[in-house]
C-alpha positions as CSV (number, residue, x, y, z in Angstrom):
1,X,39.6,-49.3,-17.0
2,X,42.7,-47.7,-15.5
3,X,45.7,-49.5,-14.6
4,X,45.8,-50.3,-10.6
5,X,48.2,-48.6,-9.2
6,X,49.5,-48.3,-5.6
7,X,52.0,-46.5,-4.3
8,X,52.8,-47.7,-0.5
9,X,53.2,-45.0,2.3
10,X,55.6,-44.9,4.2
11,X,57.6,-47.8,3.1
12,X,60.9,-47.5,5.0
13,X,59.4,-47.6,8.3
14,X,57.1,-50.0,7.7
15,X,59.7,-52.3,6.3
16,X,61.7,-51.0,9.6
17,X,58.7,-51.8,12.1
18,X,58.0,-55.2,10.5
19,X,61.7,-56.8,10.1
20,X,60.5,-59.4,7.7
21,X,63.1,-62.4,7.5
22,X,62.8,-65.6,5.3
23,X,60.6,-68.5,7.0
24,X,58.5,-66.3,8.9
25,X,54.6,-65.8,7.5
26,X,53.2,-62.3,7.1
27,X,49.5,-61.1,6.5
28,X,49.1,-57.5,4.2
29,X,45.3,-57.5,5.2
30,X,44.9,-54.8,2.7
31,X,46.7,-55.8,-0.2
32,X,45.7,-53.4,-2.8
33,X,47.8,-53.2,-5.7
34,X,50.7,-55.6,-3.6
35,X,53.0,-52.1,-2.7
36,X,53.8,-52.7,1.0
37,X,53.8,-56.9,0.6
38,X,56.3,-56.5,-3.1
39,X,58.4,-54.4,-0.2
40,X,58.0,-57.0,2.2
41,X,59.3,-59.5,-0.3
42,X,62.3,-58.0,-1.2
43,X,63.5,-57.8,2.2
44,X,62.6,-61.5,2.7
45,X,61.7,-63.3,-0.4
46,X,62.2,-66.9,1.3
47,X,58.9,-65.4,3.6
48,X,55.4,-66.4,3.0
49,X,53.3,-63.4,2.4
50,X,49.2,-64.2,2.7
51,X,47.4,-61.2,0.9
52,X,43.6,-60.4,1.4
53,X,41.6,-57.7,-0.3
54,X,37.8,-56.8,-0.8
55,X,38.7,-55.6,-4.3
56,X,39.1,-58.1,-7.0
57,X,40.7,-55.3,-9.5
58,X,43.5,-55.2,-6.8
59,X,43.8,-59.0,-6.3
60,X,45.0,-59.4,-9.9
61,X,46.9,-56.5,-9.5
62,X,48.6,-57.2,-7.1
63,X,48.9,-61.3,-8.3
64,X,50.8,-59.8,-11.7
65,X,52.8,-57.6,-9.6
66,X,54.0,-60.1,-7.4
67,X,53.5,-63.6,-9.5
68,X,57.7,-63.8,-10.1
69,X,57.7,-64.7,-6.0
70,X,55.9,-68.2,-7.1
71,X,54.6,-70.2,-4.4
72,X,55.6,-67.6,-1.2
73,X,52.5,-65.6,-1.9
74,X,48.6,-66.7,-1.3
75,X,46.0,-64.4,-2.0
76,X,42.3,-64.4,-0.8
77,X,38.9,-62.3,-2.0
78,X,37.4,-61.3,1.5
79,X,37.1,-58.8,4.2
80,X,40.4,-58.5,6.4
81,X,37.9,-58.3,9.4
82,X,37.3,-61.6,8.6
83,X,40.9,-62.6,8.6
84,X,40.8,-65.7,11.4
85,X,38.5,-67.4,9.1
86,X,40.3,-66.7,5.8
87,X,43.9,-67.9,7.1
88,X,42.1,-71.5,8.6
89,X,40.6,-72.4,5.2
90,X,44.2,-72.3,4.2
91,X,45.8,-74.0,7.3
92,X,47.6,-70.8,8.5
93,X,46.8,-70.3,12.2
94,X,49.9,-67.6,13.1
95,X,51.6,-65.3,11.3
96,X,55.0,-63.5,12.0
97,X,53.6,-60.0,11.1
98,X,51.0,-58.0,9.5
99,X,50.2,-54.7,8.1
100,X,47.0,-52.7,7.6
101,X,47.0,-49.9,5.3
102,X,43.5,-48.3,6.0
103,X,41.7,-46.5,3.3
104,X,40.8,-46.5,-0.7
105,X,43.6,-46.7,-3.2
106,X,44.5,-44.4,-5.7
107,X,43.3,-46.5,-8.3
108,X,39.9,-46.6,-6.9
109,X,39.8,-43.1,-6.8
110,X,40.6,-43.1,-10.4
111,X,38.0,-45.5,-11.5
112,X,35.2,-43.1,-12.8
113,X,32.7,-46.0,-12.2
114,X,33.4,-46.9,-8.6
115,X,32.2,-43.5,-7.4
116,X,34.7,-43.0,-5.0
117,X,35.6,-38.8,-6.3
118,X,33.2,-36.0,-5.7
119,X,35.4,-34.6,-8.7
120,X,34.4,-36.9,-11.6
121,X,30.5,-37.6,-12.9
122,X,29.6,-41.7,-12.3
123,X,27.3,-43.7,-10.5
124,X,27.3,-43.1,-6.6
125,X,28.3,-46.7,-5.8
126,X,31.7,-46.6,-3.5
127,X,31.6,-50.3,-2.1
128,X,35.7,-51.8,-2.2
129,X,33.6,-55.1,-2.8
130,X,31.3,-54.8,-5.6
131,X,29.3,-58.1,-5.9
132,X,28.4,-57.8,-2.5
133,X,26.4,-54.4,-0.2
134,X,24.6,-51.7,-0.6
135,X,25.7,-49.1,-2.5
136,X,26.1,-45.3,-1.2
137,X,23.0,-44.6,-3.7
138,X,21.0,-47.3,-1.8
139,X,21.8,-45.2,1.5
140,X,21.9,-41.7,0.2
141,X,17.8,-42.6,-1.1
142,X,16.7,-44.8,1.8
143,X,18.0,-44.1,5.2
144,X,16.0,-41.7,7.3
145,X,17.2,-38.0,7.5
146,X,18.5,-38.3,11.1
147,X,20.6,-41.4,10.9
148,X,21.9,-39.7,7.3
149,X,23.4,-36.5,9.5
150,X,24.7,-39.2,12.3
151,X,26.5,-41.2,9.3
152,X,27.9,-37.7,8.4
153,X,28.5,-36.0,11.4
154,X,30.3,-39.2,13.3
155,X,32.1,-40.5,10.1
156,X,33.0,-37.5,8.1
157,X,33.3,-34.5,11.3
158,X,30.9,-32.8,9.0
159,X,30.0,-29.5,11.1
160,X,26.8,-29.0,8.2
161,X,25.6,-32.8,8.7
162,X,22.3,-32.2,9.6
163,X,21.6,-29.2,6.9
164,X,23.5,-31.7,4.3
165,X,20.8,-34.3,5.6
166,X,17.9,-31.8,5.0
167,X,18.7,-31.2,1.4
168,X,19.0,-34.8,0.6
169,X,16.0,-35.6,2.0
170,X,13.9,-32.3,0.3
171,X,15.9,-33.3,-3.2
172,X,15.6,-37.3,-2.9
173,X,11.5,-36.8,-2.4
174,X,11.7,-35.0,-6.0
175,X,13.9,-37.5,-8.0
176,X,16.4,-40.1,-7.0
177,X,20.3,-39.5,-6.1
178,X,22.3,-41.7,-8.3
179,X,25.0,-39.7,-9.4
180,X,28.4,-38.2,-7.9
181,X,27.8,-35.3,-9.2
182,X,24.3,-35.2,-8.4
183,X,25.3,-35.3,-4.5
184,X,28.0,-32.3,-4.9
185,X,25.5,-30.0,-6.2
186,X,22.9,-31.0,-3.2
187,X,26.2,-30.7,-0.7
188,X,27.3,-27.5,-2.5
189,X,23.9,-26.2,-2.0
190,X,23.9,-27.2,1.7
191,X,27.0,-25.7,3.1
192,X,27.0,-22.4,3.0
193,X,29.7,-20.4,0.5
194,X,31.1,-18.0,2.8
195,X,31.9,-21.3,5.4
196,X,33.4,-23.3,3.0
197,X,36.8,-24.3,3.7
198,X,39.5,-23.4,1.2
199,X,41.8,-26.4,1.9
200,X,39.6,-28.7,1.2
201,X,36.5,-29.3,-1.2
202,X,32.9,-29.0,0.6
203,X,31.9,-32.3,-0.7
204,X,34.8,-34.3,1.2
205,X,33.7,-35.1,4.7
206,X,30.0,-36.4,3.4
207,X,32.0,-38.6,0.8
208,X,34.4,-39.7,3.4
209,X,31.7,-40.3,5.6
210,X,29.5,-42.2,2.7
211,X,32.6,-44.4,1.7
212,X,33.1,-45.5,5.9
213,X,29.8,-46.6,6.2
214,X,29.3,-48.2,2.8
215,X,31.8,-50.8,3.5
216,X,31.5,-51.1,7.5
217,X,34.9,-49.8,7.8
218,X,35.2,-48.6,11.4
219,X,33.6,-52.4,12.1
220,X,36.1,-53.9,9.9
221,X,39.0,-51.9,11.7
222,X,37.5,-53.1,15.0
223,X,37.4,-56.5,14.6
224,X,40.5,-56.8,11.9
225,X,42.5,-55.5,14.1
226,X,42.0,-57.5,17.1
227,X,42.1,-60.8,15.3
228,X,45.2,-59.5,13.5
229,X,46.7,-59.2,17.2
230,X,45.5,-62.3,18.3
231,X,46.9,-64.5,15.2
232,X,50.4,-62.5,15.6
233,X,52.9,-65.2,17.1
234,X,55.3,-64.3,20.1
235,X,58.1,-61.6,19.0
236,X,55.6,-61.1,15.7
237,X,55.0,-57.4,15.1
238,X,51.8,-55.4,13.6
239,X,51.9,-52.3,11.8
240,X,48.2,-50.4,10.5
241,X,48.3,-47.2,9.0
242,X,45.5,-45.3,9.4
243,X,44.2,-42.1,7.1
244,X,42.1,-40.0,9.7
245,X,41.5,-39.5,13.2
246,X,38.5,-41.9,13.9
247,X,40.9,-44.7,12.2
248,X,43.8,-43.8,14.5
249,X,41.4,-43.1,17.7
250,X,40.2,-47.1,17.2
251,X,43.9,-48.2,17.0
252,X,45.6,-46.5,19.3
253,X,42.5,-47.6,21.7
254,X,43.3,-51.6,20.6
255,X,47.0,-51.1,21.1
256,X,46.6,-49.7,24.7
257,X,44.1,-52.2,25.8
258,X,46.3,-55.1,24.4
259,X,49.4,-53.4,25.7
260,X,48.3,-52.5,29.0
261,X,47.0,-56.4,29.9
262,X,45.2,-55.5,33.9
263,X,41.1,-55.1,33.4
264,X,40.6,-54.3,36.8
265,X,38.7,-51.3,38.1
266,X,40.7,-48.1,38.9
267,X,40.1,-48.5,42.6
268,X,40.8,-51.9,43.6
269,X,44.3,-51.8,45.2
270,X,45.5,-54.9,43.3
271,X,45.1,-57.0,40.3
272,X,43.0,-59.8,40.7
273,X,42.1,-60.1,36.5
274,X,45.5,-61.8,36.2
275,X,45.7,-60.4,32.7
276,X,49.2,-59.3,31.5
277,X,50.3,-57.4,29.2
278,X,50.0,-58.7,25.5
279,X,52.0,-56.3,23.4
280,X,54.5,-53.9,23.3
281,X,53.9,-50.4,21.5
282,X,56.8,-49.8,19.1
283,X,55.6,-46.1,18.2
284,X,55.1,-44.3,21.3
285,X,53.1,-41.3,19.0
286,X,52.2,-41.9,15.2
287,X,54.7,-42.1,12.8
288,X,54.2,-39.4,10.0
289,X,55.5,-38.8,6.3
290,X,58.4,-36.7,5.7
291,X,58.1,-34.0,3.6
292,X,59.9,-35.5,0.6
293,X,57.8,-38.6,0.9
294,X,54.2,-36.5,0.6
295,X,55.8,-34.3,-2.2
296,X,56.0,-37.4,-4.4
297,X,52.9,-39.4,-2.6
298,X,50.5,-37.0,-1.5
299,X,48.1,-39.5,0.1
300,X,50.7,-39.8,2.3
301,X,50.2,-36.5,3.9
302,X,47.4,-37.6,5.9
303,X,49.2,-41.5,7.3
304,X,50.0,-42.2,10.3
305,X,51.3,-45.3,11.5
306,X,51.4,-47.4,14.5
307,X,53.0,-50.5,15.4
308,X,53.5,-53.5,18.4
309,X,54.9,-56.5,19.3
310,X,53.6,-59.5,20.3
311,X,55.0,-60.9,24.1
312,X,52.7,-63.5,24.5
């Protein structure tokens, strides 16, 4: 097994957005291998930092990286999008901050067995939580053809969905997919060589697409997000960084609706919801890696950040 390994993306600004100070609580729903919340510790290592992961190779990575801060970190096995009920076992019910950083690691792109590459032969498995789902396999063999080139076509913004679909289907009939490998060859097949795309390898939208609905992560995002929002205490500020457009759609979607507070139709001359406004945007457009930062990180390339703060 590899060593985890997690290099955090765009570190100054989320340090920047966040402000962590000593006594204040802060949530890294996506802990990983502990990059952003070791950051978050060194600005403010009197802080308590509450870390949660799917992964368990990342919680105790992340535990060795950041076990010299003793008793100011907790960490917790679960699904961020269950975050409200994580923090009450635990007798947190505010935080000061959080921070989302969307996505697979680098380490589980490494790990041959996880299944997470089109460029490396192992068993087509991609779930961030392994002793619990189905695994891409399970989906690539079982779901029907049409919901196969919607998973594709809505997750991945694969132009070829339904042809990729077809030749699953056709080769799945004949012998089952369980290999990464296996699936490049069928996807290779699919797309046609004269349309494939020279930036980018042909098998990368299905696997993107595979990976998002493996672990639910649009659903995740949703409901992470909003209960992320709603734990965040008054003048407490949220940063997610997101990896690709559906990602950044969904949150800059959450952050309008929480920023803009009034629910009342268009047409009605004045507000009679009552709502107000429940955040403050911080980044009035996505903040982006410079090109020194992507040069040494390229996973950064692709990040783009957003960030509020709570009024009320």
């Amino acid at each position: 097994m590899s060593e985890f390994h997690h290099l955090p993306v765009l570190p100054l600004e989320v340090i920047r957005n966040l402000d962590p100070a000593d006594g204040r609580t802060y949530l890294d729903g996506t802990l990983g291998g502990g990059g952003h919340s070791s950051l978050i510790l060194e600005k403010a290592p009197g802080a308590l930092l509450i870390g949660i992961d799917r992964d368990q190779a990342a919680l105790a990575a992340a535990g060795a990286r950041l076990a010299n801060h003793g008793d100011h970190i907790r960490l917790l096995h679960g699904n961020f999008a269950d975050v409200t009920e994580h923090l009450n076992r635990i007798g947190i019910t505010r935080v000061d901050g959080f921070i989302l950083d969307l996505g697979v690691s680098s380490h589980q792109l490494d790990e041959r067995e996880r299944g997470f590459s089109f460029q490396q032969d192992a068993p087509l498995d991609m779930r961030m939580d392994t002793s619990r789902g189905e695994t891409a396999a399970e989906l690539v063999n079982t779901l029907p053809e049409a919901e196969l080139s919607r998973i594709f076509s809505d997750y991945g913004e694969e132009r070829w969905a339904k042809r990729i679909a077809s030749f699953i289907a056709r080769e799945r009939a004949e012998s089952p997919i369980t290999r990464t490998l296996h699936l490049v060859d069928i996807i290779k097949g699919a797309v046609p060589k004269a349309k494939w795309d020279e930036r980018i390898h042909p098998a990368t939208r299905t696997f993107q697409a595979l990976r998002i609905a493996v672990n639910t992560e649009l659903k995740s995002l949703e409901r992470g997000a909003r209960a992320a929002l709603d734990l965040l205490k008054p003048g407490g500020r949220g940063v997610i960084i997101s990896f690709h457009s559906l990602e950044d759609r969904i949150v800059k979607h959450i952050f309008k609706e929480y920023a803009e507070g009034c629910t009342c139709p268009r047409q009605l001359p004045v507000c009679v919801c009552g709502n107000l406004p429940r955040v403050k945007i911080l980044t009035s457009r996505p903040v982006t890696a410079t090109t020194a930062e992507t040069d040494g990180n390229p996973r950064a390339r692709s990040a783009k950040l957003r960030a509020v703060e709570k009024l009320q």
